[in-house]
N, C-alpha and C positions, 0 to 999 in steps of 0.2 A: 564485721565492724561492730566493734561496743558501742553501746547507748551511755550517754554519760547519767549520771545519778538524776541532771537536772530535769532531763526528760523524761523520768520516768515517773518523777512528783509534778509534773507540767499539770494531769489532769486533775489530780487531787488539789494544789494551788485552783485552778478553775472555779472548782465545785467550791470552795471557800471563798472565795472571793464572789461570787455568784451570790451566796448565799449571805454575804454581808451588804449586795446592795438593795436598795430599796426596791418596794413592789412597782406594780405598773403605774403611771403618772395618773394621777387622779387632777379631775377637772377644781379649777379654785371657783367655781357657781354652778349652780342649777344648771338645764337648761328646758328652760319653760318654751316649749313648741305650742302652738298653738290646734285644736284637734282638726284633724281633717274632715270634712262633712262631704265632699264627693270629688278623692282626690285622683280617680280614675276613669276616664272615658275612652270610647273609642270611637274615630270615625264615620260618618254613615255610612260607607260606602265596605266596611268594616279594613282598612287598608293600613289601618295606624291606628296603635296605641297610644293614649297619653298617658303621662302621670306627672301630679307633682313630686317635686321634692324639695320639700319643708324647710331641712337643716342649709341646705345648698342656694336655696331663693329658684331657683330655676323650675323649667317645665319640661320633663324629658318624652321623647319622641323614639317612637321604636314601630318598624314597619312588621306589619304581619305575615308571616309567611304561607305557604302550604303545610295546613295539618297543624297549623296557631302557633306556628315558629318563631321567636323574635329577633329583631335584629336593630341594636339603636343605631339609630338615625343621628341623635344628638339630643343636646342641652341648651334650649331658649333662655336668657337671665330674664326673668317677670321683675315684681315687685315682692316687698319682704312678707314672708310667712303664707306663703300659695297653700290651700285649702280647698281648694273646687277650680274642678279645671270641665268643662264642658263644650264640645265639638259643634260649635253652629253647623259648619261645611267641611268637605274634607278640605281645602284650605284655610279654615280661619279655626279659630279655637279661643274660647274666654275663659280668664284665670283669676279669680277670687284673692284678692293679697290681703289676707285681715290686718298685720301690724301695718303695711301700709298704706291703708285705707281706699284701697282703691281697686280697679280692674284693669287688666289688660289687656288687649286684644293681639292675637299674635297671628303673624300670618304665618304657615307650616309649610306654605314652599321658600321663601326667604330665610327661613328663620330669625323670624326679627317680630320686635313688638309695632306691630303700626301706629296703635293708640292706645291711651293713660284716661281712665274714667275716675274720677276723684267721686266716690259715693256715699262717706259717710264711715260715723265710728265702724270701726270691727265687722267690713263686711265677712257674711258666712256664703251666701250659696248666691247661686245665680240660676235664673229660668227662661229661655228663650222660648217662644211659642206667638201663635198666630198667624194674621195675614190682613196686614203686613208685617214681619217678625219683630214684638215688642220686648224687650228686655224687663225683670222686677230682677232687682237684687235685694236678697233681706242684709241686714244689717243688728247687729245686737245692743248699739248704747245710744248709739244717738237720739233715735225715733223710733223706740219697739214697738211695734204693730205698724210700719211703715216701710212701704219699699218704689223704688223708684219704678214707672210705669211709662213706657214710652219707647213710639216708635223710634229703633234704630237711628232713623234718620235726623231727630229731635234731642235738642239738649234733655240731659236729664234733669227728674224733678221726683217730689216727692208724692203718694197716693193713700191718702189714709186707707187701714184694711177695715176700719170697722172691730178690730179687737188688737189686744195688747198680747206681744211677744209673738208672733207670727213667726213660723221658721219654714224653709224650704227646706227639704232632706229629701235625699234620692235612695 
């Protein structure tokens, strides 16, 4: 069986026509992310990975295997522009949102956010420690050299540090 004429300039047509369309789509803005100051934690019990992810708003979950195998679990929605994600317990984990101004507290066996802490311009990082476990979260515009101090149980509030521009980085 012959090949008609048309088939046999099919791929040459392609290649010109290919080559007259435009490049790859290019974005019409920036996109200004916000920088990550501790966007990956694990576990205590070392059983689960966290991480954020930025572009997406979410908190993703990945269980650890034998020999540091991973396997995702799933995607929490947080709040916008997640920055610091930090593992109180193996079920709870807190998530830094700097665009929207806030933290979240997630539970990791639900998957779900339990509670919304509103703390302030641009928070950055978060620091649990003590006994009974006190939260400070820095913050970058509102009140530099301030960060909220207070037990868990306790609305939050602000604590002067005694110097300007205070940063928590892990």
């Amino acid at each position: 069986m012959r090949k008609s004429k048309w088939f046999n300039d099919f791929p040459a047509a392609l290649a010109i026509i290919g080559a007259m369309l435009p490049g790859p789509a290019q974005a019409d803005y920036v996109n200004f992310e916000s920088s990550h100051v501790h966007p990956i934690d694990l576990t205590p019990s070392g059983g689960r990975l966290l991480a954020v992810n930025t572009p997406d708003a979410v908190l993703e979950v990945f269980s650890v295997g034998a020999g540091g195998s991973l396997v995702r679990q799933g995607s929490i929605p947080v709040g916008l522009e997640p920055v610091t994600v930090v593992a109180r317990t193996d079920s709870e984990a807190w998530v830094v949102n700097n665009l929207s101004d806030d933290v979240s507290i997630v539970n990791l066996n639900t998957f779900h956010v339990r509670a919304t802490l509103r703390v302030g311009d641009e928070p950055e990082d978060v620091v649990l420690a003590g006994t009974p476990v006190r939260a400070c979260v820095s913050v970058s515009q509102n009140a530099p050299g301030r960060c909220g101090v207070r037990a868990l149980s306790c609305a939050p509030a602000a604590a002067p540090l005694g110097r300007r521009c205070a940063r928590f980085t892990s």
